[in-house]
N, C-alpha and C positions, 0 to 999 in steps of 0.2 A: 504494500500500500504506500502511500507516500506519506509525506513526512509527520502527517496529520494524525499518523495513526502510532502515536506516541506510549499508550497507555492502554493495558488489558485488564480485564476485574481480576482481584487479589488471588482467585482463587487458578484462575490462568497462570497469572506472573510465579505463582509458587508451585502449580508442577512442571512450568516448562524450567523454571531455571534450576530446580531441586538439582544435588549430583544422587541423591538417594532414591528409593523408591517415591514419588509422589506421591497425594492423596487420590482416591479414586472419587471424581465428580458426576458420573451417573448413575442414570436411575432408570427404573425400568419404567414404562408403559405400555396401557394394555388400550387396543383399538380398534372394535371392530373383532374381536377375536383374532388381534396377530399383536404379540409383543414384540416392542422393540426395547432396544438400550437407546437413552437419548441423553447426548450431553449437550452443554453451551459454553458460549465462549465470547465473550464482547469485546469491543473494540471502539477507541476512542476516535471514530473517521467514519466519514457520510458510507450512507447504507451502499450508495452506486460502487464506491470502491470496496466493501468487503465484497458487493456482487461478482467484483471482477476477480478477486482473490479465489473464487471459487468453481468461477464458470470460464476465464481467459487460460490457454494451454500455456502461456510462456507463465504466468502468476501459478497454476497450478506444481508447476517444475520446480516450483521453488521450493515443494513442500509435501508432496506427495507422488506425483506422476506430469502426465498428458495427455492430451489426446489428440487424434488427428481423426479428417474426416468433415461432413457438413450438417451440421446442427439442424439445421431446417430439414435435411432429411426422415428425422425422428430418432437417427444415431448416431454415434461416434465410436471411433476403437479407442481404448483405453489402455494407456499402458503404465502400472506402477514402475516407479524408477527407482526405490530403495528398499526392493526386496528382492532376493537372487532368483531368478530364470523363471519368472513369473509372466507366462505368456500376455500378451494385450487379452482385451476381453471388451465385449460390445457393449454399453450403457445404452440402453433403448431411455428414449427421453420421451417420459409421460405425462410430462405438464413442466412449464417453465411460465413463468410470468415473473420478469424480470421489474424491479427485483429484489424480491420479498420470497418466490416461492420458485422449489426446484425438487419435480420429482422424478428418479432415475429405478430400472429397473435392470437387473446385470447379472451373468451368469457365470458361474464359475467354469474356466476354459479346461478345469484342470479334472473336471465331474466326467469326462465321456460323455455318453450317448444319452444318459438322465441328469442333465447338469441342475445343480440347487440355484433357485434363483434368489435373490436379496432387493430387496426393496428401500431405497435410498432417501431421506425427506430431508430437506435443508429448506429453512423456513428462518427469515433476516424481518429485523423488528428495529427501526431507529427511534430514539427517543433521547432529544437534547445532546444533539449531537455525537451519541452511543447509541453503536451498533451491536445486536446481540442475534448471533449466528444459534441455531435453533439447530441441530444435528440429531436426526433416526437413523438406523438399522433396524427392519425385523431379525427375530431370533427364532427360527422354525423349530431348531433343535435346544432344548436348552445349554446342554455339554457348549454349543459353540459359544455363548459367553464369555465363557475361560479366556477366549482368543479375541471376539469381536470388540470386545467393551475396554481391554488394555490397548490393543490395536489403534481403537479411535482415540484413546484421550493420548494414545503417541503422537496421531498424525494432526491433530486438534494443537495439540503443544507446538508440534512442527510449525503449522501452519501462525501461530501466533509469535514464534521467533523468526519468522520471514516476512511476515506484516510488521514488526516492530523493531525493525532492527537488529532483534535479535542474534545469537550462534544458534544456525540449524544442526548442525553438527553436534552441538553441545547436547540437543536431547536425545537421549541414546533408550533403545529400545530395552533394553538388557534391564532398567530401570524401572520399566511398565511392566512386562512379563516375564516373570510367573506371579510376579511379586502383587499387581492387581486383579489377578484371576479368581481367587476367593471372593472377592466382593461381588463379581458378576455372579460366578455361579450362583452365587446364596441366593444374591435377587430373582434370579431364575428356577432355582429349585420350587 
């Protein structure tokens, strides 16, 4: 983000810069009969540029992946870039309305011929000048918790020491898992 985007809520700034295991900041929700894990994350900068923090491929680089391909199409290929040999994978894009609400649906490349699908909700709220990024994942299985819910508050942390100046580098995975996997599952059991 630009320069504007100075300041994250407390609870942001102390698990991206921990060198320990952070706090775990989500929580589960139930919707329609599908639970997700949902965390948040704010930002002291107008809601247009968190939008772009999360929908622009060169901003998304900074902090999780990219993607290539045409939006208007209804997809893109996706490809995370700090995970090892993690093939792209398609984001079928099921509502956008920039830019407050962004809903993706994605399959696992790595499932075969019955790939698991994940349902993706990013939903952006400004208010006096803070921006506060709204993150779902459904949870089909509960076991996957374990993984999903340390997972997002890594790449959530990432993405808030790329928006802020931060060391993306400095948030290191090894920090989130195994070490916030309890708190998901429990939510999930």
């Amino acid at each position: 983000m630009t320069s504007q985007t100075s300041q994250t809520s407390q609870t942001s700034q102390t698990s991206q810069t921990s060198q320990t295991s952070p706090a775990p900041t989500g929580r589960r929700v139930d919707d329609g009969g599908v639970s997700y894990v949902v965390l948040e994350r704010t930002f002291r900068a107008p809601i247009e540029d968190v939008w772009a923090a999360v929908t622009e491929s060169d901003r998304l680089a900074r902090w999780i992946g990219s993607w290539t391909g045409d939006p208007s199409s209804g997809a893109v290929t996706f490809q995370m870039l700090f995970e090892d040999e993690v093939p792209a994978e398609e984001f079928r894009i099921d509502e956008c309305e920039p830019p407050h609400r962004l809903r993706i649906t994605t399959s696992s490349p790595t499932d075969g011929e019955e790939p698991e699908h994940w349902r993706l909700r990013l939903d952006l709220r400004e208010e006096d000048g803070v921006t506060t990024l709204t993150f779902a994942q459904d949870v089909p299985d509960p076991q996957m918790a374990g993984g999903v819910g340390p997972g997002w508050e890594y790449y959530l942390d990432r993405m808030v020491a790329a928006e802020t100046s931060g060391d993306v580098a400095s948030v290191d995975f090894d920090d989130y898992y195994p070490a916030l996997s309890g708190h998901y599952l429990g939510l999930f059991s």
